[in-house]
N, C-alpha and C positions, 0 to 999 in steps of 0.2 A: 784442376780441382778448385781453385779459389775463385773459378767463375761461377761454377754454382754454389761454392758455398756464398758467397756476396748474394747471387740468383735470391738463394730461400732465405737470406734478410732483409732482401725488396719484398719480394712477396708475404712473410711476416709484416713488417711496417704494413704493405698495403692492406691485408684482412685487417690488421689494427685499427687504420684509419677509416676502415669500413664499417666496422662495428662501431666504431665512435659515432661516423656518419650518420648510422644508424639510430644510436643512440638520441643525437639532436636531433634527428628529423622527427621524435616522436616525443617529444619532452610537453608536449601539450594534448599527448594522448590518454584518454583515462583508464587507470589501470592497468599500464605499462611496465612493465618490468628492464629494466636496464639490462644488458649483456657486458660481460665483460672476456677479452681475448688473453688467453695464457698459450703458453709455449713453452717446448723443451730442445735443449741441446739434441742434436747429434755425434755420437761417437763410434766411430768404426774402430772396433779393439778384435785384438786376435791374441790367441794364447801365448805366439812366442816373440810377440813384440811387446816391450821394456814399456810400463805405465811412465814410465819422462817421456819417453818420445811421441804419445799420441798427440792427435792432433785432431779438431773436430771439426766435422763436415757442414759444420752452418746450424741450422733450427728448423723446428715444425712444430705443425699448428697443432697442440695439444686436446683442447678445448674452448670454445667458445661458451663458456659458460654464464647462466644467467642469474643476476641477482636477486632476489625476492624481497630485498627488502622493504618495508612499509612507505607508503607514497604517503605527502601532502592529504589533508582532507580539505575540500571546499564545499560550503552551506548549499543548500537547496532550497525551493519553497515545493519541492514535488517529495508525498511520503513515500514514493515508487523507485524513489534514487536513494540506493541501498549499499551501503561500503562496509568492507570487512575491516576489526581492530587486532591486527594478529593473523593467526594464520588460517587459513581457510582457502577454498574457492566458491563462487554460485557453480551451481550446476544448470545448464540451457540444452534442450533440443531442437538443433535447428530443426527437425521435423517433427510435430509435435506427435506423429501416428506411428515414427519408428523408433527402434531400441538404442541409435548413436547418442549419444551424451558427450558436449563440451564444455570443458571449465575457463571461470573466468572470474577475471579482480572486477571489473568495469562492472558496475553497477546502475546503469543509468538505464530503469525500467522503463516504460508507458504500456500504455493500453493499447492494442490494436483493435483500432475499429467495427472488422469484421467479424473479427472472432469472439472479441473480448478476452483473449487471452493476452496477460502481461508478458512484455516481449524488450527483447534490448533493440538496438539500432538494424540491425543485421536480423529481423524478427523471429530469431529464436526464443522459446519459452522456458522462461524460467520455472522451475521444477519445486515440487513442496511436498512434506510428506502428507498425505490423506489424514485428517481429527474429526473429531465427533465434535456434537453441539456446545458440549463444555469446550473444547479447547483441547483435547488428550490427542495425542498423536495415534493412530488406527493401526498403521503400517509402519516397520522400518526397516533401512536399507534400499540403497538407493536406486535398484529393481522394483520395489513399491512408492518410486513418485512420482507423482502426476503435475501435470502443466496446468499451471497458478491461474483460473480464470475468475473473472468480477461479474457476480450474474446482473442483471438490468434489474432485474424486480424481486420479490421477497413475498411469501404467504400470498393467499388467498383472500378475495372479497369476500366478507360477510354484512350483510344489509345487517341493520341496527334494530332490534327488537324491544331492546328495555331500557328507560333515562331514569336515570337517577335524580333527582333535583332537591337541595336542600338551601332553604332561603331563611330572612329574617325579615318580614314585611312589617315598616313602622309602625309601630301602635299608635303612636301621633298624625298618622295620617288621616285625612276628611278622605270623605263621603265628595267626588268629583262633580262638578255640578249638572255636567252633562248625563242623563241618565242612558243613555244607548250608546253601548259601545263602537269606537269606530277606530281602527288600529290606524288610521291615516290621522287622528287626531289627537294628539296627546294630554288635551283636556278633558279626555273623555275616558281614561285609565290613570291607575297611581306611577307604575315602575314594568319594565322588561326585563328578559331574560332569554338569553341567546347560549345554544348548544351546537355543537356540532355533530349530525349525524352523519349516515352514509346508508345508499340504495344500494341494491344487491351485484350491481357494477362498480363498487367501491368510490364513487361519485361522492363529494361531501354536500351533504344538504343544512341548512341553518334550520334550526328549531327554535319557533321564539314562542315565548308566554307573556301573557299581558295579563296584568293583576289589577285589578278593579276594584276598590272598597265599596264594599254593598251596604253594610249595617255597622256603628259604631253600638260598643257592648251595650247588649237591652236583657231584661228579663233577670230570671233568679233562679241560680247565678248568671251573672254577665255573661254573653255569648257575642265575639263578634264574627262577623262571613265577609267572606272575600270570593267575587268570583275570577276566573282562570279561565283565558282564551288561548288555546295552541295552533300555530301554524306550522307548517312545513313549505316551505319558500311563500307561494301567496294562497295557497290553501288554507284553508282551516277545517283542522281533525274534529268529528264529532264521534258523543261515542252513546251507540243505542239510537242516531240518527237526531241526538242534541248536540248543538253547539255550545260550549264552555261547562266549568263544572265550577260545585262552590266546594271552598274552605270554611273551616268554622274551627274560630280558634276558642277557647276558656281563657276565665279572667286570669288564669296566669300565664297565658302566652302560647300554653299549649296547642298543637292542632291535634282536633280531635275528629275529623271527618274530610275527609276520607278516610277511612280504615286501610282499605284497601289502593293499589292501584290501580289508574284509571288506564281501562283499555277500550283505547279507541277501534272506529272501525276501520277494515280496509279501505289502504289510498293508494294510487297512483303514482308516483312523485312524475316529475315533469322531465321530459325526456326519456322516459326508459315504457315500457308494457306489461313492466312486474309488478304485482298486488304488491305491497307491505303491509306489514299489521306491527304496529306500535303502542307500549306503555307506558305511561308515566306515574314514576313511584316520588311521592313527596317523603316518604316515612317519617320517621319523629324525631329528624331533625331542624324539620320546618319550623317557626316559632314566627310570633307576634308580638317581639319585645317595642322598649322603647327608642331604642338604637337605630341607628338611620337602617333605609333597607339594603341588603348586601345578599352576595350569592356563596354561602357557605361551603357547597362541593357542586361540583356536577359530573355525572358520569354516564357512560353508554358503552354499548357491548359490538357496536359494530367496528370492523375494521377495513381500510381501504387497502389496496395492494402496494406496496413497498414501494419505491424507486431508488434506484443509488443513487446515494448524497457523497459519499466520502468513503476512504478507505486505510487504515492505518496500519504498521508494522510494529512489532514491540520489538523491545530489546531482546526479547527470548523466541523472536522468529516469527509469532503467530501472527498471521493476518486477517483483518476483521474489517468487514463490509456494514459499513450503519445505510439505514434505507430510511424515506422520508414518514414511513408510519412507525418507527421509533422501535423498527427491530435492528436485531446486532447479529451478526453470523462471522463463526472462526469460517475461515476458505482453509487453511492450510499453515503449514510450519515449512519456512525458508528451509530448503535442504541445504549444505555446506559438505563440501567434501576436502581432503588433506591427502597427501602423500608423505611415504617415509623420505624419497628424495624426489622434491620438488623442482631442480635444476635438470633434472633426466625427460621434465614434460618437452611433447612435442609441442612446437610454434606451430600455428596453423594460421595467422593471421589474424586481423581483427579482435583482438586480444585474447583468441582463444586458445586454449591447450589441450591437447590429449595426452592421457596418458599411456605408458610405453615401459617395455621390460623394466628400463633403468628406475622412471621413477618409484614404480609399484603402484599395485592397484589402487585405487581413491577405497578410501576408507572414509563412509558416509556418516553424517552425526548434526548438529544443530549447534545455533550459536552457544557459545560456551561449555560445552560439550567435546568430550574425546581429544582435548586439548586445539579444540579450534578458536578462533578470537571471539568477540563481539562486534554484534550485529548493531549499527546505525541507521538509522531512516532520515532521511533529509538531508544524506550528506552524499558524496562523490568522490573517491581515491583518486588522484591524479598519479599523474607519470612520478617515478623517482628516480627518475635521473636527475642528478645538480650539471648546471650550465658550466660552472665553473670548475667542478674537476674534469666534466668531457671537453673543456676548451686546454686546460691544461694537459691531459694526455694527448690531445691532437699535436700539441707542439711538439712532445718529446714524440708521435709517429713518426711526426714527419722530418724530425733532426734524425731519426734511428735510416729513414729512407734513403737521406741525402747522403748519412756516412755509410750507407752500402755501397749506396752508385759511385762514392767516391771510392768507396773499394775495388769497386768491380772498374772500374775507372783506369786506376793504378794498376788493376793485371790486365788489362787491354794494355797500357804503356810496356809494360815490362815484355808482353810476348811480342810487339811489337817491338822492340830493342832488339831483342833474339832472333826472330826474321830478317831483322837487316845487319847483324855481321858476318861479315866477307870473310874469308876463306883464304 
């Protein structure tokens, strides 16, 4: 009997040293969970034998149970490398078209190229619940989340219809000595001004006005005019089949004519086969003071089509895609799921977990939320294992191994004593 009780203290020691082994072989894995090996006695008892006299039959492996405690954080410059503070898991499908769902501590997102759905290493997607344009979550439960994807572009082209332009053109400025305008000459205009429009392929085109002083204040009351040339790259807009329009300010600076806006006629822009029609509104903000000349507002109503520039995660989950024409869009709210016992998940490898009777269903919820931790962006959970207490329990495995073998050692000696006396 003391051979295999010695037996099941080699083999305890050994799953010890293995789960150790195990232990360091992953201590630079991100979102690692450490294991830890427990054991219990055996006792073989019978009703009519005396509790002094037992005698126990060696050990077994109780549990290999795993630890959840909080790992290390380490900084990121990526906002898609996402770590839990507390208890939580991400939720990922490794198939983004079926119902299987895997949890996990590792956080370390990117983008798949193909898809553009965010993905870990192992290119499962990570899951978020469905929000509306504010940011409100749509769906919950973790049967209504969907695979976190970053679209390429944003809205729709609209070609540019109406400019706003509000100026302040000096009143101290001369009368130019050249009288015929010539936009390649700059002594033949006082000052420009540049706008950014956009053709009906959302294409940006520059819109520039050249301002010309015509007449210093004459008559009664004083009136002075200023004429106004528009281009659109190297065209210039006429309108009513004239090229340029005047201004006409009053002795106090006011502009009083144009009333209206000036609508030019259809143009072409350069590159594309679609008409525009474009106008230019001065309204009454334009002015004739004495102040150098400066460009007070400028505005337009066209817009190009988005591209993704960047994409951030907040502390409360939501994620938000900025595009280069200066719209914002929520995508989704980081899912998080928990269990009542998280030691019962199954190991699947690659730091993933299923859950399993023991641990109980994932109970779905968001960061800080249904007592799950908070959510980080730019950062990364590493392993928690410590070096130093898995090198330390490696010693006492392997002392626990040595004084079996030396046990079992000692009952080789002894039944070999017993086989050799003679008779």
């Amino acid at each position: 009997m003391s051979f295999y009780t010695s037996l099941s203290g080699l083999q305890a020691a050994q799953t010890e040293m293995s789960t150790i082994s195990h232990n360091l072989a992953n201590v630079s894995t991100n979102g690692f969970k450490k294991s830890r090996t427990e054991f219990a006695d055996v006792i073989a008892s019978s009703v009519n034998l005396s509790p002094t006299h037992m005698v126990g039959s060696g050990t077994l492996l109780l549990a290999n149970r795993q630890q959840f405690g909080q790992g290390s954080f380490m900084q990121s410059t990526s906002s898609l490398d996402l770590a839990v503070s507390g208890d939580g898991f991400f939720v990922v499908k490794p198939d983004a078209n079926a119902a299987t769902v895997n949890f996990t501590r590792n956080g370390g997102f990117s983008v798949d190229p193909k898809t553009q759905n965010v993905v870990d290493a192992q290119g499962s997607s990570l899951q978020v619940y469905p929000v509306d344009a504010s940011g409100e979550v749509t769906a919950t439960g973790l049967d209504s989340t969907i695979s976190l994807k970053l679209p390429e572009r944003s809205g729709n082209a609209m070609p540019t219809g109406n400019v706003k332009l509000a100026v302040n053109l000096s009143a101290g400025a001369g009368v130019p000595a050249k009288a015929t305008f010539d936009r390649f000459d700059p002594t033949s205009y006082n000052q420009s001004a540049q706008t950014t429009i956009y053709d009906g392929t959302g294409n940006p085109l520059t819109m520039t006005q050249y301002f010309k002083r015509e007449t210093l204040p004459t008559g009664t009351p004083p009136v002075s005019t200023w004429s106004v040339h528009s281009f659109v790259g190297d065209e210039e807009l006429t309108s009513g089949g004239t090229a340029g329009a005047t201004l006409t300010f009053n002795a106090t600076g006011k502009i009083t004519a144009p009333a209206t806006p000036i609508a030019f006629d259809d143009f072409t822009p350069a590159g594309t086969t679609a008409t525009q029609r474009l106008t230019l509104d001065f309204g009454t903000a334009t002015t004739q003071l004495a102040a150098p000349f400066n460009v007070a507002s400028r505005t337009q109503d066209g817009k190009a089509v988005g591209l993704l520039q960047g994409v951030t995660v907040g502390a409360d989950g939501i994620v938000k895609a900025s595009f280069s024409n200066g719209d914002t869009q929520a995508l989704g709210k980081v899912a998080l799921a928990n269990f009542s016992n998280p030691s019962g998940l199954r190991q699947l490898g690659n730091s993933y977990w299923a859950s399993t009777g023991v641990s109980g269903e994932p109970v779905g919820g968001a960061a800080g939320e249904k007592g799950l931790g908070n959510l980080m962006s730019g950062t990364i959970e590493r392993s928690n294992v410590d070096i130093t207490e898995e090198l330390v329990g490696l010693i006492a495995a392997q002392r626990n191994f040595q004084a079996n073998a030396k046990a079992l050692d000692t009952a080789s000696q002894i039944s070999q004593t017993i086989f050799n006396i003679r008779s």
